[in-house]
C-alpha positions, 0 to 999 in steps of 0.5 A: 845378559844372564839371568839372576841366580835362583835360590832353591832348598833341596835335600840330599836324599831326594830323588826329585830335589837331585832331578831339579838340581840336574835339570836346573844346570841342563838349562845353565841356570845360576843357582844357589843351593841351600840344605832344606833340613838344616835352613829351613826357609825364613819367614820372608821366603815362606811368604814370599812363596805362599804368595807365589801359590795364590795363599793356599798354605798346604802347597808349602807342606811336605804333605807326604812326609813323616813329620806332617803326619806324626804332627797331625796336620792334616786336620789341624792345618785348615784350623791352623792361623796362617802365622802359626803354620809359616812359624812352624814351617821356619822350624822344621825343614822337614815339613816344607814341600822340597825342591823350594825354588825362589826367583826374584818375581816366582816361587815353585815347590816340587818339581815339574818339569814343565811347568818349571820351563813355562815360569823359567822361560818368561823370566827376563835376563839381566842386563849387566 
């Protein structure tokens, strides 16, 4: 029994997105790559995560990035309409937090170790 493949956004250049990839094959699980820069998530994902995230819409923002700052968004994001700041994200890979992880019941950004472990372990196999 193996479990089904995660989807996770990364970009190259990061250290932490390289440290997730590394982890992720450590514990030999199915995985499928995608270039957060030039395929941002869809619409659909972005929900799907900010659901996963309990609605807090700033926990999908890349809020140390240079983009997020030269937008402003640090004030315009609380104000902003919930489609507004998804429709941006979808636009902009740069603003969405990287590593973007999608499950088929689960959605992780950043990378913690742990707490990556904590959700991984609790997900069943399939059974094909």
């Amino acid at each position: 029994m193996t479990r089904p493949p995660v989807t996770i956004y990364t970009y190259a250049g990061c250290s932490t997105c390289r440290q997730a990839i590394k982890w992720l094959r450590a514990k030999e699980i199915a995985l499928v790559e995608k270039p957060i820069r030039e395929t941002p998530p869809s619409l659909g994902e972005l929900r799907r995560m900010l659901a996963c995230q309990n609605g807090n819409l700033r926990r999908l923002f890349n809020t140390s990035g240079l983009d997020y700052r030269a937008l402003g968004l640090s004030t315009t994001l609380p104000y902003m309409k919930e489609e507004d700041a998804l429709r941006l994200l979808t636009g902009n890979g740069n603003l969405v937090k990287r590593p973007f992880l999608l499950g088929p019941s689960f959605g992780l950004v950043g990378f913690d170790a742990a707490a990556w472990g904590a959700v991984l372990d609790q997900q069943p196999s399939d059974p094909r």
